[in-house]
C-alpha positions as CSV (number, residue, x, y, z in Angstrom):
1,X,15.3,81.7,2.4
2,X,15.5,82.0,-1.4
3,X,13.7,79.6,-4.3
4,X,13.6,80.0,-7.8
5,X,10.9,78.0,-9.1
6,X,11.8,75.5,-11.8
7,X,9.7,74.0,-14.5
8,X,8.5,71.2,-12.5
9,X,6.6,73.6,-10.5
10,X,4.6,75.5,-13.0
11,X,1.4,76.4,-11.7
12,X,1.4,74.7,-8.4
13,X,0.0,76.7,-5.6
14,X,2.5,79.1,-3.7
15,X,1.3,77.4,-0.1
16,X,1.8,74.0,-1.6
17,X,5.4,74.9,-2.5
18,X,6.2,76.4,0.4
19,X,5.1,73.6,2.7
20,X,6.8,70.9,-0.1
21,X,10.4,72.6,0.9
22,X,9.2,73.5,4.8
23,X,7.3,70.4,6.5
24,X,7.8,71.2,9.5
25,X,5.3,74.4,9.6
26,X,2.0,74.0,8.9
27,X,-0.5,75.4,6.3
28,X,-1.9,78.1,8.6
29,X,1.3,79.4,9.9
30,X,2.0,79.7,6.2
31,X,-0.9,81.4,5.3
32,X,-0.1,83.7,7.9
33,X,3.4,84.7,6.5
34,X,2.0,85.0,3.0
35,X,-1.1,87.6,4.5
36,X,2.0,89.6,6.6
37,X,4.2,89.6,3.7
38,X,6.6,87.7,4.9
39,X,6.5,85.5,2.0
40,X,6.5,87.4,-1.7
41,X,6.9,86.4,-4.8
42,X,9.3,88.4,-6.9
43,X,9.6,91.0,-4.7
44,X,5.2,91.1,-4.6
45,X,2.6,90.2,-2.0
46,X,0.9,87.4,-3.5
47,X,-2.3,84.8,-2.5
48,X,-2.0,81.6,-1.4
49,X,-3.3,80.3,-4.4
50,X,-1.1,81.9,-6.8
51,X,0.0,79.6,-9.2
52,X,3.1,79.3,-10.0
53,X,5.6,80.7,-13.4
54,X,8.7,79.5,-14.5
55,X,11.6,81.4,-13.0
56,X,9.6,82.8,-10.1
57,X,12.0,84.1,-7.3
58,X,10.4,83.4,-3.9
59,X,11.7,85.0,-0.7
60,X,10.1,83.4,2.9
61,X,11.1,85.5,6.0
62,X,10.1,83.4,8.8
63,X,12.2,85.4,11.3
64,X,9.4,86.2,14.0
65,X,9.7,90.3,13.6
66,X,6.2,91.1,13.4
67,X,5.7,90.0,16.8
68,X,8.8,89.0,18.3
69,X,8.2,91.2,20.9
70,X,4.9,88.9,22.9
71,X,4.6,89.3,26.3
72,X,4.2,86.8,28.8
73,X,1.5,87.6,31.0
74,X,0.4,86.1,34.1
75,X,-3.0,85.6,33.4
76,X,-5.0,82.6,35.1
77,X,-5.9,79.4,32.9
78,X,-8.2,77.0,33.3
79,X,-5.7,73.9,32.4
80,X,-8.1,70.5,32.6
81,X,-5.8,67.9,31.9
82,X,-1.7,68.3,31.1
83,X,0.8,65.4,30.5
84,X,4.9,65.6,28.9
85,X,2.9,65.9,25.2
86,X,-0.2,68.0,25.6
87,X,-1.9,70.5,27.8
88,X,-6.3,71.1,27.5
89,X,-7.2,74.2,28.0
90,X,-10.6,75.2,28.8
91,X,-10.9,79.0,27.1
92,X,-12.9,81.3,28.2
93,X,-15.0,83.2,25.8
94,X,-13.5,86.7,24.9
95,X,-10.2,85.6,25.0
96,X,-7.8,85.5,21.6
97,X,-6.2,82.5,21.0
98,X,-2.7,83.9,19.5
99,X,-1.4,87.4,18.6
100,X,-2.4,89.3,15.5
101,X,-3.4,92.9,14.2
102,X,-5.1,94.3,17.0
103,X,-4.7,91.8,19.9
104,X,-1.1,92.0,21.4
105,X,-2.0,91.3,25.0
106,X,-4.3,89.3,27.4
107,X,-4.6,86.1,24.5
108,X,-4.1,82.4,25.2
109,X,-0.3,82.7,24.1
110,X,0.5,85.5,26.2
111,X,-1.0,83.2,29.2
112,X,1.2,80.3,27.8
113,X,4.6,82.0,27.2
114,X,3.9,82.6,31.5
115,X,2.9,79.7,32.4
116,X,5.1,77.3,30.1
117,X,7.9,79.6,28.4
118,X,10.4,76.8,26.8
119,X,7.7,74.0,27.3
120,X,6.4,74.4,24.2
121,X,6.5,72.8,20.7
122,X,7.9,75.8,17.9
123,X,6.8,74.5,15.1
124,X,4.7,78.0,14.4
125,X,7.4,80.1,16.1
126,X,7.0,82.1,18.9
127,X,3.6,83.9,17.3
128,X,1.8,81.1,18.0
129,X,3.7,78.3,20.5
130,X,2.3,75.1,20.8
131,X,-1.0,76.2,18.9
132,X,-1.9,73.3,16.8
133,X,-5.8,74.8,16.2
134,X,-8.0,77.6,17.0
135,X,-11.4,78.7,17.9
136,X,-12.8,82.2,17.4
137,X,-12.4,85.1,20.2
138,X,-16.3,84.9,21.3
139,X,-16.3,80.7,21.4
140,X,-15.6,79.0,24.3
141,X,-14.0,75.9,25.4
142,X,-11.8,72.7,24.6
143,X,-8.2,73.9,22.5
144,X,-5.3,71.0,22.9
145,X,-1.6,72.7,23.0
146,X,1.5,70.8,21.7
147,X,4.6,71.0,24.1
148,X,6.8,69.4,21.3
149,X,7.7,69.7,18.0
150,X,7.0,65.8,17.3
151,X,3.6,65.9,19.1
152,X,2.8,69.3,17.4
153,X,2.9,67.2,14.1
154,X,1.1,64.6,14.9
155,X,-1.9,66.8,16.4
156,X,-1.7,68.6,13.0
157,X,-1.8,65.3,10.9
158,X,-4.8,63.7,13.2
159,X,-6.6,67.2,12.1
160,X,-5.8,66.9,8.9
161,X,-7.2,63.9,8.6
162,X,-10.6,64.3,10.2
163,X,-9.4,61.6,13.2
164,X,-10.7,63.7,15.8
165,X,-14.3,64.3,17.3
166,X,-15.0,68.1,17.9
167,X,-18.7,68.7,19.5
168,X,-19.8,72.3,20.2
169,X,-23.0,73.4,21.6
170,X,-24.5,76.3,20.8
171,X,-27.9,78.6,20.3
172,X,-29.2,79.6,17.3
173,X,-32.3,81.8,16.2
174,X,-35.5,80.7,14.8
175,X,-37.2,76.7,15.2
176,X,-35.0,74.5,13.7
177,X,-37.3,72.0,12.4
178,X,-35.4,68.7,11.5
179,X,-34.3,66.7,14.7
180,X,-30.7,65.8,13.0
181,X,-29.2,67.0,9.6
182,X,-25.7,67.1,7.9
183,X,-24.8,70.8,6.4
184,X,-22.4,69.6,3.7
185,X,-21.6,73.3,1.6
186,X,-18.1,74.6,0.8
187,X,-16.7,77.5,2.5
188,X,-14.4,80.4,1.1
189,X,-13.5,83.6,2.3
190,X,-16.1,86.4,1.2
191,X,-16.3,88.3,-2.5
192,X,-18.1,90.7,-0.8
193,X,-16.5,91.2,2.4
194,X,-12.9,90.0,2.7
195,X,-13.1,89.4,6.9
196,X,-16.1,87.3,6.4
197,X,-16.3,83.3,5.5
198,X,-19.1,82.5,3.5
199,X,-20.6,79.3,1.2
200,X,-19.2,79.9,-1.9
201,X,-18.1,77.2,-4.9
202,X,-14.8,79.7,-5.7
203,X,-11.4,79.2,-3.6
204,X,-13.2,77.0,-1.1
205,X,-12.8,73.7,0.8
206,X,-15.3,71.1,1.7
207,X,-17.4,71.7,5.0
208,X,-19.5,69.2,6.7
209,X,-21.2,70.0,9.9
210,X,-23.6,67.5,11.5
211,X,-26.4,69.2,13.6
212,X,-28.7,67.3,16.4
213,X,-31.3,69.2,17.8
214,X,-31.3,69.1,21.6
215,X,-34.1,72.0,22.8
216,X,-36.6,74.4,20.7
217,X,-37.8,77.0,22.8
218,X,-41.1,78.2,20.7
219,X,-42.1,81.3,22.7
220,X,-38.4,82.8,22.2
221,X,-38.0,81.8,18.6
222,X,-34.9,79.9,19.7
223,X,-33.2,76.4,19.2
224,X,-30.4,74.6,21.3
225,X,-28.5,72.4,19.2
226,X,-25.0,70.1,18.6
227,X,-22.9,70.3,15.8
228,X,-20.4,67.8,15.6
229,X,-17.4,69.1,12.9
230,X,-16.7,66.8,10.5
231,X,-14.1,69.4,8.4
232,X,-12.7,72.8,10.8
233,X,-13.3,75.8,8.6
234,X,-13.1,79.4,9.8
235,X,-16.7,80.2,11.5
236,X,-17.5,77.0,9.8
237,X,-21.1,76.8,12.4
238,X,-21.4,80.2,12.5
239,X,-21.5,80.2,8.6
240,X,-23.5,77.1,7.9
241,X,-26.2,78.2,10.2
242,X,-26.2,81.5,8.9
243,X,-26.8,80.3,5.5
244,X,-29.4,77.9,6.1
245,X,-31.2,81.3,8.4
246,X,-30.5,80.4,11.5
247,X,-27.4,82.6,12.4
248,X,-26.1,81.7,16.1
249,X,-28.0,83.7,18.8
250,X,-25.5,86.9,19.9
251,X,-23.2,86.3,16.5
252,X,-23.0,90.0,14.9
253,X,-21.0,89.1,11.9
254,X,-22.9,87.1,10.7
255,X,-26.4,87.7,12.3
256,X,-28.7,90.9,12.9
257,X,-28.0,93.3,15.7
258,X,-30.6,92.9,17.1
259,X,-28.7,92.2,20.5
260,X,-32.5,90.7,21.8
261,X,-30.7,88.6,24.7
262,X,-28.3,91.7,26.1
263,X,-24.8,89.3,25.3
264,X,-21.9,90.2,23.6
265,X,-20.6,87.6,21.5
266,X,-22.1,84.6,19.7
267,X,-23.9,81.6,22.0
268,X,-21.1,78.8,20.9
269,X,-19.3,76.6,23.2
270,X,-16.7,73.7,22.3
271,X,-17.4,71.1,24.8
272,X,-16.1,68.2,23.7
273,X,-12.6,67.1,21.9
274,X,-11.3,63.4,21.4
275,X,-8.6,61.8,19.8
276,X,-5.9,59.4,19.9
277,X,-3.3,60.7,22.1
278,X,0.0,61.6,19.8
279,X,2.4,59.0,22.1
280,X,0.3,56.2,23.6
281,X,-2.7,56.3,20.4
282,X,-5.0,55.2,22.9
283,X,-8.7,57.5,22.7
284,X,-8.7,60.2,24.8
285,X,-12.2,62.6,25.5
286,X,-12.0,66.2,27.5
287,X,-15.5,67.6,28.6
288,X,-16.2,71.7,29.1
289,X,-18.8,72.6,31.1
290,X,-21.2,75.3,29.6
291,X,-19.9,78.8,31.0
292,X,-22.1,80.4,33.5
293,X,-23.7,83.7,31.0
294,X,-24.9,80.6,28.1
295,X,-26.3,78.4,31.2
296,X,-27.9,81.3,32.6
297,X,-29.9,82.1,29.0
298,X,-31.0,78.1,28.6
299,X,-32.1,78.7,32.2
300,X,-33.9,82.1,31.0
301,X,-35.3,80.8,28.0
302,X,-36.4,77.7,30.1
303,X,-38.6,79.6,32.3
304,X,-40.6,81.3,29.5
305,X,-40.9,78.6,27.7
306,X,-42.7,76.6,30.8
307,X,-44.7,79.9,31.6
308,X,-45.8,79.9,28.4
309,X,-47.9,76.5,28.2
């Protein structure tokens, strides 16, 4: 596909074009094309903020050739609730939700093309079937997949909109003092490091996490909290506990090295989703249960803290 911008367009934002002439995909999907090239503006890479000029030629190649080639893969999933519109699957930490640079086999799509080839909604092409969100490689739990196009959209607007409860549990270093507190600080990609998130005021969006206290474990220097998303950022918890000094326990990125608890990964679990269910709008809740290596460090941290007193 071809467009010329016209002067109508001046200085709007090349994703915002692109999803003005394309509804159908959605903004991530399109970021993704602009960051593999397969959007360019005369003939150029560009951001997704470039604002558009008068005249501009842009080309969009949304033929699936950077990855056309996904394997399925018959690798077990733990499916907690499936109907004709949406499938919950609880992931298991380590696991990568789609394909990208570096991660061709063993992720959540390569599971899905096994399980449910043809069952699922194309709106983000055969990179990323049925994925309406994600969460990182290291966090486990709750992700909902779309097995239509129309239910695909839906899902996407209900994010869009905030309509959707998202708890996560998770550990973090240090005593956090306050028993609840809202984290409300914008979050951008990194100046300093390019694969990092970080609070910053320039080519950020809103970011509201709200955090409840549920265990401080004094003689580890540890707290066990919930933060409920209000906004879905990249890393958004991992970055807005990192900034306010208490980085997630295990999180390397964004965190010390200090690997103190022998885990790979950071301590961060999505255990509960809700929403209103795409065809029948009625509420719907999914619960995870904490995996067995984070139960195992509460139940660690448990029994120093009582041998403490």
């Amino acid at each position: 596909m071809e467009y010329i911008v016209d002067s109508i367009n001046v200085k709007k934002r090349l994703d915002k074009y692109i999803l003005e002439k394309n509804p159908d995909l959605t903004r991530s999907y399109i970021k993704n094309l602009i960051e593999n090239e397969c959007i360019t503006v005369n003939g150029k890479k560009e951001k997704s903020g470039y604002s558009l000029k008068n005249n501009d030629i842009i080309k969009v190649d949304i033929k699936e050739n950077t990855l056309s080639d996904i394997k399925p893969e018959d690798i077990a999933l733990n499916i907690i609730y499936e109907d004709n519109d949406i499938i919950i699957v609880d992931k298991p930490k380590g696991m990568v939700v789609h394909p990208a640079n570096g991660n061709y086999e063993g992720t959540l799509v390569n599971a899905l093309m096994y399980s449910h080839k043809d069952k699922l909604s194309g709106i983000n092409g055969s990179i990323r079937p049925g994925i309406v969100h994600r969460i990182d490689k290291n966090t486990s739990g709750i992700l909902v997949i779309a097995k239509n196009d129309n239910t695909h959209k839906k899902l996407s607007s209900i994010f869009k909109t905030h309509d959707i409860t998202r708890e996560y549990i998770a550990l973090v270093k240090g005593i956090v003092k306050q028993d609840k507190f809202t984290i409300n600080m914008p979050i951008g990609r990194s100046i300093k490091d390019r694969k990092k998130m970080a609070v910053t005021n320039k080519n950020s969006r809103n970011a509201i996490t709200h955090i409840e206290v549920i265990k401080r474990f004094y003689s580890s220097n540890v707290t066990l909290i919930k933060a409920c998303l209000e906004t879905g950022r990249t890393h958004q918890i991992r970055v807005h506990m990192a900034y306010i000094n208490h980085p997630l326990v295990g999180d390397d990125t964004y965190g010390k090295k200090d690997n103190k608890f022998k885990i790979s990964g950071q301590m961060l679990h999505a255990r509960l989703l809700g929403f209103n269910h795409p065809t029948t709008n009625k509420y719907v809740e999914f619960h995870s249960d904490i995996p067995k290596e984070f139960k195992d460090l509460i139940t660690t941290l448990q029994r120093k803290e009582d041998a403490s007193k």
